[in-house]
N, C-alpha and C positions, 0 to 999 in steps of 0.2 A: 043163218050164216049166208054171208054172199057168193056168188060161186065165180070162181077167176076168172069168168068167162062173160059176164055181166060188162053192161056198158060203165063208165064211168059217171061217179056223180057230178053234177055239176061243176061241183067246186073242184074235181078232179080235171074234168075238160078243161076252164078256167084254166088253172096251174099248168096242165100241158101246153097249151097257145102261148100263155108268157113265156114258160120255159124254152121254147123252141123258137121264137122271137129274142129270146137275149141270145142261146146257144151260137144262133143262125146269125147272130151279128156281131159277134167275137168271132167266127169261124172268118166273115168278111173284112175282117178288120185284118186277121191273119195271115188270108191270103194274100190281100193288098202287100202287105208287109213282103211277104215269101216273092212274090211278084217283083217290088220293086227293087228284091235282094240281087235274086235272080238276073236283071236286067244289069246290074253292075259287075255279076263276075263273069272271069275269062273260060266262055263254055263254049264247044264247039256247036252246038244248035241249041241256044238260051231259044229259041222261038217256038220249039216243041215243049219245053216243059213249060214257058209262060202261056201257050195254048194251050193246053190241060189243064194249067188252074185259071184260068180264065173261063173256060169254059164251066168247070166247078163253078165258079162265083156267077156264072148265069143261072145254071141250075139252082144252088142254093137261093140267088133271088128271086125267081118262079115260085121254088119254097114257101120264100116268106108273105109273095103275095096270095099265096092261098089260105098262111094262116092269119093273115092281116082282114083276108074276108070271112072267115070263119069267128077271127075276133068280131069285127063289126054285126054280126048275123048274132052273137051272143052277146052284144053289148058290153064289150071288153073294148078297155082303150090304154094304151101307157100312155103316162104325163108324162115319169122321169124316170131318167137312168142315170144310177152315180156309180163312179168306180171308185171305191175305197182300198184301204191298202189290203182289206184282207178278204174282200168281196166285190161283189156285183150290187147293188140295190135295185128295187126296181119298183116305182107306183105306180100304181095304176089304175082306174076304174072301173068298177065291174057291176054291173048295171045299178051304179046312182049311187053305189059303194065304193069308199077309199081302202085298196088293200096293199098291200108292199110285198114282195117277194128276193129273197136274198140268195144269194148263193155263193160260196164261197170259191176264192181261186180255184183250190185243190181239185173241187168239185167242178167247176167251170172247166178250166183244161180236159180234163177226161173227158168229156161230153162233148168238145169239140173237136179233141183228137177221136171219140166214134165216128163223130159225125163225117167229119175227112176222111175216115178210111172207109164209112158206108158209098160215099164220091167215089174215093179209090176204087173200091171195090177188093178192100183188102179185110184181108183176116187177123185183129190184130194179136190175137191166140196164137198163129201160128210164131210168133217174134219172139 
């Protein structure tokens, strides 16, 4: 038996770098989005909260260039990403291997809304 506390197999590592490579790029797509919402409504300091998530989408992409070098170090690369109506697709290389990785909306949303509230700094238990 393995004990919870074991590192991950490979093919686990793999799957986390993709995962958190598509996560981390719906999350930027998001914020762009919430960003350019922002800039259009009648707020009295739009310049604070579009500075917060700007500064979020820095962070997130420090993020991603660390796990874009951790892919490279394990010979992980994506080709392609499709959005379908009821997922994410995702292929991609994995040393000299074709493998695909899906995910669904459902599943995609939550994962992004932890990931924004790990930015936040919010609990989102407590809602």
């Amino acid at each position: 038996m393995i004990s919870p506390t074991s590192a991950p197999s490979p093919a686990d590592e793999d799957h986390r770098l993709i995962k958190g490579i598509v996560v981390r790029t719906l999350l930027l797509d998001v914020l762009e989005r919430d960003i350019r919402t922002l800039d259009t409504l009648l707020l009295k300091m739009p310049e604070v909260y579009i500075l917060s998530l700007t500064r979020i989408q820095n962070d997130v992409l420090k993020e991603m260039l660390e796990l874009r070098k951790q892919m490279r170090i394990r010979g992980v690369k994506v080709l392609e990403e499709t959005r379908r109506k009821d997922g994410i697709e995702t292929v991609y290389l994995c040393r000299g291997y074709m493998k695909q990785f899906y995910m669904l909306w459902t599943f995609a949303r939550n994962e992004v809304k932890k990931e924004l509230s790990r930015h936040l700094q919010m609990d989102l238990a407590q809602t």
